[in-house]
PDB file of N, CA, C and O in Angstrom, chain B, residues numbered from 101:
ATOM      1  N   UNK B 101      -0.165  -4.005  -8.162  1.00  0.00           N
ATOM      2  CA  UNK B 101       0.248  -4.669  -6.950  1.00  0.00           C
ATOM      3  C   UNK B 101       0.550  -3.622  -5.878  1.00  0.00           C
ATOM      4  O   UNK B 101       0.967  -2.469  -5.989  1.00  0.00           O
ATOM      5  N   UNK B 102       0.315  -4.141  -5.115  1.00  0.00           N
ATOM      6  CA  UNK B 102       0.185  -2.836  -3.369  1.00  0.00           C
ATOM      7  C   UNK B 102       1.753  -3.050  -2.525  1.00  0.00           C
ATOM      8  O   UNK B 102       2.130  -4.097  -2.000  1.00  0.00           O
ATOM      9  N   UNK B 103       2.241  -2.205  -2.558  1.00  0.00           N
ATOM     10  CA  UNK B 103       3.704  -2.526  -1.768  1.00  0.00           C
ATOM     11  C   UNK B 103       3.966  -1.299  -0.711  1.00  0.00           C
ATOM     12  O   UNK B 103       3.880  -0.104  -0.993  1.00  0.00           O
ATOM     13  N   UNK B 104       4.174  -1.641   0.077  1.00  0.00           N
ATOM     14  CA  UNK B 104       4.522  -0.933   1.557  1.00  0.00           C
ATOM     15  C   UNK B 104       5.654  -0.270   1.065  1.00  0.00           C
ATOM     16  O   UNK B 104       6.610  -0.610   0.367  1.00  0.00           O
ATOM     17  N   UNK B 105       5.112   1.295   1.892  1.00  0.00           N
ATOM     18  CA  UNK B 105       6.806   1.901   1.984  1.00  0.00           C
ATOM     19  C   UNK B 105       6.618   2.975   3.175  1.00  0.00           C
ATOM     20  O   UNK B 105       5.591   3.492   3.614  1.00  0.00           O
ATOM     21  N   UNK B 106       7.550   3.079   3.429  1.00  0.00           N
ATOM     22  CA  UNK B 106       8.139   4.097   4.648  1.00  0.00           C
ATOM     23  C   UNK B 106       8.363   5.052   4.543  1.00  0.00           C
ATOM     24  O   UNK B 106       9.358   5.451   3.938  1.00  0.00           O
ATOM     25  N   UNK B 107       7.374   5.896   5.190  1.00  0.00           N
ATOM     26  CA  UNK B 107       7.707   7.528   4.522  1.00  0.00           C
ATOM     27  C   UNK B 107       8.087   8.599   5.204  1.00  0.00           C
ATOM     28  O   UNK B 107       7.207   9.378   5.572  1.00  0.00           O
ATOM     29  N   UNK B 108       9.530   8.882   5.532  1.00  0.00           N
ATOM     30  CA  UNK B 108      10.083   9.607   6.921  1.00  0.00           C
ATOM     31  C   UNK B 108       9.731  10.920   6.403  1.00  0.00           C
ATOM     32  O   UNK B 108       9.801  11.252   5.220  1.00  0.00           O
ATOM     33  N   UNK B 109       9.311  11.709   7.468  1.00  0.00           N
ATOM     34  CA  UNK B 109       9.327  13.257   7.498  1.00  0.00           C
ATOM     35  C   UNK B 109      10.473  13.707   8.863  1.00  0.00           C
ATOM     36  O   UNK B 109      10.368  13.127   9.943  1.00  0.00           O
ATOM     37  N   UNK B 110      11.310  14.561   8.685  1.00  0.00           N
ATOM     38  CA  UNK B 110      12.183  15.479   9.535  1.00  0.00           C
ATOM     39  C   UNK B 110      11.472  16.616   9.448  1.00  0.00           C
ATOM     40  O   UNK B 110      11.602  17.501   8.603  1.00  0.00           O
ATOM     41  N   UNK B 111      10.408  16.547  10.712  1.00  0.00           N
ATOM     42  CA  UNK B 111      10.124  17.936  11.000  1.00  0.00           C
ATOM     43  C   UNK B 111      10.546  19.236  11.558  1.00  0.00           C
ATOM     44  O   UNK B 111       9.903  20.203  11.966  1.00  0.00           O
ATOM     45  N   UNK B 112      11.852  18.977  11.456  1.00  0.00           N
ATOM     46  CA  UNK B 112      12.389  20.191  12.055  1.00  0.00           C
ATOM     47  C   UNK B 112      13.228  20.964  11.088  1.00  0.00           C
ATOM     48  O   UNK B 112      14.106  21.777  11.374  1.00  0.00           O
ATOM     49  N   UNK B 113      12.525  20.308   9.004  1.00  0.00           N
ATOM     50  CA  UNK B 113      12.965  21.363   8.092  1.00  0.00           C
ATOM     51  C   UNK B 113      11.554  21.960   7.477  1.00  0.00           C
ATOM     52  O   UNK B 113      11.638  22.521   6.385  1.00  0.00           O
ATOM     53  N   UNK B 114      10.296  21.874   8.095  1.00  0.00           N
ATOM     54  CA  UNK B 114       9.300  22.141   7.913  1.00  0.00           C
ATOM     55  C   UNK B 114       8.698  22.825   8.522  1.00  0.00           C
ATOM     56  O   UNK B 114       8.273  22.404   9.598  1.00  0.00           O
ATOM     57  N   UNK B 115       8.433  24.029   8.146  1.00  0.00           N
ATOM     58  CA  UNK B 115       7.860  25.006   9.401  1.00  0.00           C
ATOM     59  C   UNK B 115       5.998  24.892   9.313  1.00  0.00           C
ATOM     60  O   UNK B 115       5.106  24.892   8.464  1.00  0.00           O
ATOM     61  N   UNK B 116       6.167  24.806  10.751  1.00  0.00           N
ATOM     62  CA  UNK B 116       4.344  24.201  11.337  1.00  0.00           C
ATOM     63  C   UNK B 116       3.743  23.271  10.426  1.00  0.00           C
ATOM     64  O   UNK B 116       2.588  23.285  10.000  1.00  0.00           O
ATOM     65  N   UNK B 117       4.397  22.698  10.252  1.00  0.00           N
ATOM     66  CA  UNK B 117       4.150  21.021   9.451  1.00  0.00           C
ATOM     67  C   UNK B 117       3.155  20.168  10.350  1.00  0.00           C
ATOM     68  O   UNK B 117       3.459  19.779  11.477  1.00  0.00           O
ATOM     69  N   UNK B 118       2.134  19.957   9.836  1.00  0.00           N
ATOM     70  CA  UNK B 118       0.978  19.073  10.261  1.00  0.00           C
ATOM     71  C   UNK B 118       1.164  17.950   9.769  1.00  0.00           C
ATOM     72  O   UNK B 118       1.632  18.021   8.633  1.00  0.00           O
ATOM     73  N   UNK B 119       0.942  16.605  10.261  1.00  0.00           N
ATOM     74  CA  UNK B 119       1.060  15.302   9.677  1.00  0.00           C
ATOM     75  C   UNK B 119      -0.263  14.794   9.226  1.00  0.00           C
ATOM     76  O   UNK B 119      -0.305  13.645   8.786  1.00  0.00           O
ATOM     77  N   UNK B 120      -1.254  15.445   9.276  1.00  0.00           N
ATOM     78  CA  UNK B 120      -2.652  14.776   9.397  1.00  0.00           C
ATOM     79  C   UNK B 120      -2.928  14.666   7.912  1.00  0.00           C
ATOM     80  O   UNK B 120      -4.049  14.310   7.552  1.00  0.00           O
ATOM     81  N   UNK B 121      -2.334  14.843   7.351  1.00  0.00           N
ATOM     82  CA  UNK B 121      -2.847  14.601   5.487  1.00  0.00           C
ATOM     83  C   UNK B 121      -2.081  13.341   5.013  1.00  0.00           C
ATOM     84  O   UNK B 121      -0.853  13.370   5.088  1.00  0.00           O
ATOM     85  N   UNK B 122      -2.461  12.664   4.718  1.00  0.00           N
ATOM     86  CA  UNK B 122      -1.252  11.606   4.170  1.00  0.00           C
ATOM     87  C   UNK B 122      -0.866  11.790   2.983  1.00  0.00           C
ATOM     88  O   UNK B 122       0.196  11.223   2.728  1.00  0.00           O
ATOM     89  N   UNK B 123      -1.513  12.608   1.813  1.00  0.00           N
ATOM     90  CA  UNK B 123      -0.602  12.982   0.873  1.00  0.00           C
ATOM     91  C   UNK B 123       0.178  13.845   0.749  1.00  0.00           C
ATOM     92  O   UNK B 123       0.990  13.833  -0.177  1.00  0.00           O
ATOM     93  N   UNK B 124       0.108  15.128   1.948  1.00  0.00           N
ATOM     94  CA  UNK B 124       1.565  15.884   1.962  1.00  0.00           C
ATOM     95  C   UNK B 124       2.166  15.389   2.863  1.00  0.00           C
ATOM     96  O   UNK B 124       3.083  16.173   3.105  1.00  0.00           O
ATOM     97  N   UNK B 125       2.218  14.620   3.474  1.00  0.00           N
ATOM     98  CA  UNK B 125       2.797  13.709   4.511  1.00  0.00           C
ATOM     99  C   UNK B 125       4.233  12.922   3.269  1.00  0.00           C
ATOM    100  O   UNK B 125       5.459  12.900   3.385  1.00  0.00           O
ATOM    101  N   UNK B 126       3.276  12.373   2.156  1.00  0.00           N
ATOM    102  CA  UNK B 126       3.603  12.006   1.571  1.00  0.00           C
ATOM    103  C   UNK B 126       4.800  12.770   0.260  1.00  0.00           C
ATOM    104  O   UNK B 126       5.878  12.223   0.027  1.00  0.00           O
ATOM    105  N   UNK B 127       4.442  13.830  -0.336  1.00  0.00           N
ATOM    106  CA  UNK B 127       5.477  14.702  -0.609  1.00  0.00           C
ATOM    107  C   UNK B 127       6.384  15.432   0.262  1.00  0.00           C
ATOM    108  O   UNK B 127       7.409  15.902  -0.231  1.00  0.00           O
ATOM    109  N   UNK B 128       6.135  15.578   1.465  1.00  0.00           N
ATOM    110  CA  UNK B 128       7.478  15.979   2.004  1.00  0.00           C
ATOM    111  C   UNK B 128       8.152  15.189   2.143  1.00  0.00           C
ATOM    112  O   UNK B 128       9.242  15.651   1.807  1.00  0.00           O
ATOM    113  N   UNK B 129       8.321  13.842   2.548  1.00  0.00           N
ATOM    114  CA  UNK B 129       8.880  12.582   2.560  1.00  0.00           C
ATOM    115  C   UNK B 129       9.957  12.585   0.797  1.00  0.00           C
ATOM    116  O   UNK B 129      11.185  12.626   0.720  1.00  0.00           O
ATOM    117  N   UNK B 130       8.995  12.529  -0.326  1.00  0.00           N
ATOM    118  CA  UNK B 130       9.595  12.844  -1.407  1.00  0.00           C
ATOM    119  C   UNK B 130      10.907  13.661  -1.510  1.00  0.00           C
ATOM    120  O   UNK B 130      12.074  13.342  -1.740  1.00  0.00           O
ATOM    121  N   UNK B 131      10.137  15.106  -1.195  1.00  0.00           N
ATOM    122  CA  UNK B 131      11.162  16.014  -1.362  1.00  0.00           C
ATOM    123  C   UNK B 131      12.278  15.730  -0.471  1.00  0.00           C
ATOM    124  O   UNK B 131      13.367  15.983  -0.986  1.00  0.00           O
ATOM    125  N   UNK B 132      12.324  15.229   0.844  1.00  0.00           N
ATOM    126  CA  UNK B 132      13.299  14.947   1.328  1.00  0.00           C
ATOM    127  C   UNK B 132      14.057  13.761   1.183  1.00  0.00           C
ATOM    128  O   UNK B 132      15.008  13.525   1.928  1.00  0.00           O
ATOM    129  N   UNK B 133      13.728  13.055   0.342  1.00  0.00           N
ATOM    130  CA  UNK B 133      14.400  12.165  -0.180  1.00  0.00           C
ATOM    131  C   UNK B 133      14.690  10.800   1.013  1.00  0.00           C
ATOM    132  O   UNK B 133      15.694  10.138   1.272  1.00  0.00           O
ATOM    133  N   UNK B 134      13.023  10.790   1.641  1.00  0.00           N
ATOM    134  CA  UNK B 134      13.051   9.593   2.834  1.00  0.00           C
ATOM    135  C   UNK B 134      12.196   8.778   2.594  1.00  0.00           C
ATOM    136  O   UNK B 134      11.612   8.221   3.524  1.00  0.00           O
ATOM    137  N   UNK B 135      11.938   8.531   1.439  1.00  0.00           N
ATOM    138  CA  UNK B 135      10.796   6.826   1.346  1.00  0.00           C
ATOM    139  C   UNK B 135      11.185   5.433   1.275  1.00  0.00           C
ATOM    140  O   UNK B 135      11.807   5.363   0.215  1.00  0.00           O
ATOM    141  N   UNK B 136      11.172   4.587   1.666  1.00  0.00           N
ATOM    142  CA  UNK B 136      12.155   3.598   2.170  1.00  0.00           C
ATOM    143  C   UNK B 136      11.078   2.608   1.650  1.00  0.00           C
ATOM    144  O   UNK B 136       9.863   2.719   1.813  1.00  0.00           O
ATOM    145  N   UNK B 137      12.035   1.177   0.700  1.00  0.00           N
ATOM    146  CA  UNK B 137      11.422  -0.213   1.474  1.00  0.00           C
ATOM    147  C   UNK B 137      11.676  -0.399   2.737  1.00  0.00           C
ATOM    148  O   UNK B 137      12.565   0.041   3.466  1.00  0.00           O
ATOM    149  N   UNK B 138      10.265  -1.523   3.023  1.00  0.00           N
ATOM    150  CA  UNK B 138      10.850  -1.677   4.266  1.00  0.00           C
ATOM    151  C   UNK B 138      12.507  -2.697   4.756  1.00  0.00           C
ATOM    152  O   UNK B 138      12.844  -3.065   5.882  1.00  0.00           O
ATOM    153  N   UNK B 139      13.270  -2.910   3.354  1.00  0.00           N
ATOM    154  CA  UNK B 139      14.547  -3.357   3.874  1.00  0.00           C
ATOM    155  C   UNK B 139      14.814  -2.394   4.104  1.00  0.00           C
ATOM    156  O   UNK B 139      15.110  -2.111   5.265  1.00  0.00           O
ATOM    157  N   UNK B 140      14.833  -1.369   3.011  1.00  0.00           N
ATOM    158  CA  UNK B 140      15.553   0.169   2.952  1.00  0.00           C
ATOM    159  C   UNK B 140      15.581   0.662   4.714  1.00  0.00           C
ATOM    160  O   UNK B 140      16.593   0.726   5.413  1.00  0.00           O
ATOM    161  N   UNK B 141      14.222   0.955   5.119  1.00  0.00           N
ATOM    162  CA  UNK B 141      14.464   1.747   6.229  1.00  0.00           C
ATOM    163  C   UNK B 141      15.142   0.984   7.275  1.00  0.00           C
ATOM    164  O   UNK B 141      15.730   1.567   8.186  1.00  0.00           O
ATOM    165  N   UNK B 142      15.081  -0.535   7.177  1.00  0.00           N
ATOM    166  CA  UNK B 142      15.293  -1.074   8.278  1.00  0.00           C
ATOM    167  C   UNK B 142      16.578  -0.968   8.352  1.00  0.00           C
ATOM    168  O   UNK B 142      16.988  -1.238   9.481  1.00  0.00           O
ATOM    169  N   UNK B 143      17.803  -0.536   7.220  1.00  0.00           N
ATOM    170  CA  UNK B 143      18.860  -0.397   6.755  1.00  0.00           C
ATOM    171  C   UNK B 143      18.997   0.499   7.552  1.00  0.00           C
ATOM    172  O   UNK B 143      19.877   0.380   8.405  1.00  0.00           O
ATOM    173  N   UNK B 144      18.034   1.865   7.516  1.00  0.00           N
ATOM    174  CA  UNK B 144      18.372   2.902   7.428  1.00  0.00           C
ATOM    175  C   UNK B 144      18.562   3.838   8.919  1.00  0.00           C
ATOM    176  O   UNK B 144      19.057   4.950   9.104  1.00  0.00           O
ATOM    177  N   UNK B 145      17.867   2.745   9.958  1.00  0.00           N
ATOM    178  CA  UNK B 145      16.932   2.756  11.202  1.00  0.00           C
ATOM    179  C   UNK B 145      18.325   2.189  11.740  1.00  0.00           C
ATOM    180  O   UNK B 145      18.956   2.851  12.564  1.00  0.00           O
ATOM    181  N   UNK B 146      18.760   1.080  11.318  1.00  0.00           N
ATOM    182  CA  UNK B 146      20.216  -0.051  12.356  1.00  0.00           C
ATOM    183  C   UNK B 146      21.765   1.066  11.966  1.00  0.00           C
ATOM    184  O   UNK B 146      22.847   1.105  12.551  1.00  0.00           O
ATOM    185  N   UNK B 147      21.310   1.788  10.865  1.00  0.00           N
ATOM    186  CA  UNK B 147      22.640   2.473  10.630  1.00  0.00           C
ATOM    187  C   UNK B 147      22.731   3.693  11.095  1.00  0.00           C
ATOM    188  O   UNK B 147      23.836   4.234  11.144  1.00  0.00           O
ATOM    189  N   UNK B 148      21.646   4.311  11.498  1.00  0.00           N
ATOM    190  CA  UNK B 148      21.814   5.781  12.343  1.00  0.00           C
ATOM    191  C   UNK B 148      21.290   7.123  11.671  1.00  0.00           C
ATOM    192  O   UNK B 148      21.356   8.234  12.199  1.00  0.00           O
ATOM    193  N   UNK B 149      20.775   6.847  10.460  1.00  0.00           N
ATOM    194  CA  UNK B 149      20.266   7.799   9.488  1.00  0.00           C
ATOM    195  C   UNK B 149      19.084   8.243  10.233  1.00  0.00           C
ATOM    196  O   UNK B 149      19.062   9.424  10.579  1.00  0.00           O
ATOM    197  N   UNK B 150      18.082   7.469  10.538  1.00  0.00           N
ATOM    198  CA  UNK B 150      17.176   8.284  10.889  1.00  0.00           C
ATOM    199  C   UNK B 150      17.227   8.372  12.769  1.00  0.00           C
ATOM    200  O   UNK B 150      17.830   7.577  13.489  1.00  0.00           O
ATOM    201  N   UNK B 151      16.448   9.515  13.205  1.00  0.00           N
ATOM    202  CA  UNK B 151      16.480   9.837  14.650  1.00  0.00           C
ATOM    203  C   UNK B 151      15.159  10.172  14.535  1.00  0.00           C
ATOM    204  O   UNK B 151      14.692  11.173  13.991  1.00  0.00           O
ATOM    205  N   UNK B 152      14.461   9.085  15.194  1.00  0.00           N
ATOM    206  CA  UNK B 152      13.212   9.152  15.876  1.00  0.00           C
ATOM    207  C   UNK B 152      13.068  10.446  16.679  1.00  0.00           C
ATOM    208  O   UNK B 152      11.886  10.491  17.019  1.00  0.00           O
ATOM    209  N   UNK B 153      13.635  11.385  17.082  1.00  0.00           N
ATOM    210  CA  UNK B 153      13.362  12.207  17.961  1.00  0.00           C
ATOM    211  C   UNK B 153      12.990  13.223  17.259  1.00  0.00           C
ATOM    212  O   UNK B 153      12.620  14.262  17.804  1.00  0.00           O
ATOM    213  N   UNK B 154      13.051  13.013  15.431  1.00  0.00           N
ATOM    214  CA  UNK B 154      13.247  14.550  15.098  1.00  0.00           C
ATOM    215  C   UNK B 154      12.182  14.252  13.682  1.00  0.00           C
ATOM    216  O   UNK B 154      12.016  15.189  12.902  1.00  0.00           O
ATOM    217  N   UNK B 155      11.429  12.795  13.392  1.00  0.00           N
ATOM    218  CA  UNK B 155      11.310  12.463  12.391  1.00  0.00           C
ATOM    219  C   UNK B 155       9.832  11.807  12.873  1.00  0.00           C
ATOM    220  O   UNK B 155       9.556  11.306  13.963  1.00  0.00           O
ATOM    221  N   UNK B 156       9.138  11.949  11.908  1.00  0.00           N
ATOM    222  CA  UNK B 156       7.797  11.428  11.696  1.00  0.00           C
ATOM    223  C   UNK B 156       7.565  10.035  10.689  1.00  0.00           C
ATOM    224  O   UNK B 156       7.999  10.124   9.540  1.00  0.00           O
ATOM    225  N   UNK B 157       6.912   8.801  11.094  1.00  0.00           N
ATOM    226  CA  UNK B 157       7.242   7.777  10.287  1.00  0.00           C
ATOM    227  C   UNK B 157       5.855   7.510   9.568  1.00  0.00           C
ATOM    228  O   UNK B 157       5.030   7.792  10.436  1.00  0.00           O
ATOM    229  N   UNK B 158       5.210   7.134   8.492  1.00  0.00           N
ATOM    230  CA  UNK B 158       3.760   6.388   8.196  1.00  0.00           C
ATOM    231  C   UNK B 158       4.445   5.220   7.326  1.00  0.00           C
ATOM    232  O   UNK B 158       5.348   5.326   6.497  1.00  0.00           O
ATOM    233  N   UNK B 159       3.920   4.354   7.652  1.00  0.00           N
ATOM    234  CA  UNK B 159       3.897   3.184   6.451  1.00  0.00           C
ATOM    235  C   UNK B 159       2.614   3.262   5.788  1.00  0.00           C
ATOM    236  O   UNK B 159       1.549   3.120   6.389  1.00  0.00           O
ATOM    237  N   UNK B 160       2.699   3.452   4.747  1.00  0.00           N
ATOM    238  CA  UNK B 160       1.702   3.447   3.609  1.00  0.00           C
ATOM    239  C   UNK B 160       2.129   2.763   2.506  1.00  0.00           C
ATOM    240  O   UNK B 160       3.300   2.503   2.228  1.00  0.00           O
ATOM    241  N   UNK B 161       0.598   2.316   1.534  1.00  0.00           N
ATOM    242  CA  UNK B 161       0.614   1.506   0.609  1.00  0.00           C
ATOM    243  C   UNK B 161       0.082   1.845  -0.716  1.00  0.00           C
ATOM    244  O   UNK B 161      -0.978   2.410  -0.982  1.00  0.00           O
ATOM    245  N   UNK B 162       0.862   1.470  -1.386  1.00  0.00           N
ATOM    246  CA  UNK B 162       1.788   2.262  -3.024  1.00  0.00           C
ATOM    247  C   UNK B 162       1.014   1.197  -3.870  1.00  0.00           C
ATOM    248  O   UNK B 162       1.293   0.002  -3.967  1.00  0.00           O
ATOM    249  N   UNK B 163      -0.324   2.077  -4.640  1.00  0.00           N
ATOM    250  CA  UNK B 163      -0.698   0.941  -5.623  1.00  0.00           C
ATOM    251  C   UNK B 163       0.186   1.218  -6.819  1.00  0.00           C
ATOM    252  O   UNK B 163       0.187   0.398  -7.736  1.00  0.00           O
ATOM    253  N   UNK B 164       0.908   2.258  -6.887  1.00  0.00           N
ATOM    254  CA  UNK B 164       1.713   2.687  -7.983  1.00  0.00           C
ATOM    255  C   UNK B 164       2.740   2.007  -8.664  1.00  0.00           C
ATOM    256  O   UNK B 164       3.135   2.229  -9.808  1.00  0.00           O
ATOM    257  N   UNK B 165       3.209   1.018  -7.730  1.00  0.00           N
ATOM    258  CA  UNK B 165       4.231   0.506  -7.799  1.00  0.00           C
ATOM    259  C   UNK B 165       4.339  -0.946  -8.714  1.00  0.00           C
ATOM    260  O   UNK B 165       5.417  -1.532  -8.817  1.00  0.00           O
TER     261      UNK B 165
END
C-alpha cells in the first residue's frame, strides 16, 4: 500500500546540499529525524517546529509502508 509522507530537509545543516535526487533528499530527511505523516507535519507546521525559511519540503510516496 502507497502512503504519503513529508520529508523535511534543514538546509542549513548540510553543506552544498542539492535537492535534485529524491533519494538523498530522502536520507537526509531520515537522518534528521523530519519525515512526517501528513497529520504529523501538519502538527508540526501549526506548532512552530518547522521554518519554511530554512527547510526544504517533498511529499513523496512510501510503497514500503
Amino acid at each position: 500500500m502507497k502512503e504519503m509522507r513529508v520529508y523535511v530537509v534543514d538546509v542549513r545543516k548540510i553543506e552544498g546540499f542539492v535537492h535534485s535526487d529524491r533519494e538523498s533528499f530522502r536520507v537526509y530527511a531520515e537522518e534528521q529525524g523530519t519525515v512526517y505523516t501528513i497529520e504529523g507535519f501538519e502538527n508540526a507546521f501549526n506548532e512552530g517546529e518547522i521554518y519554511s525559511d530554512f527547510q526544504l519540503i517533498k511529499i513523496l510516496y512510501n510503497d514500503n509502508i
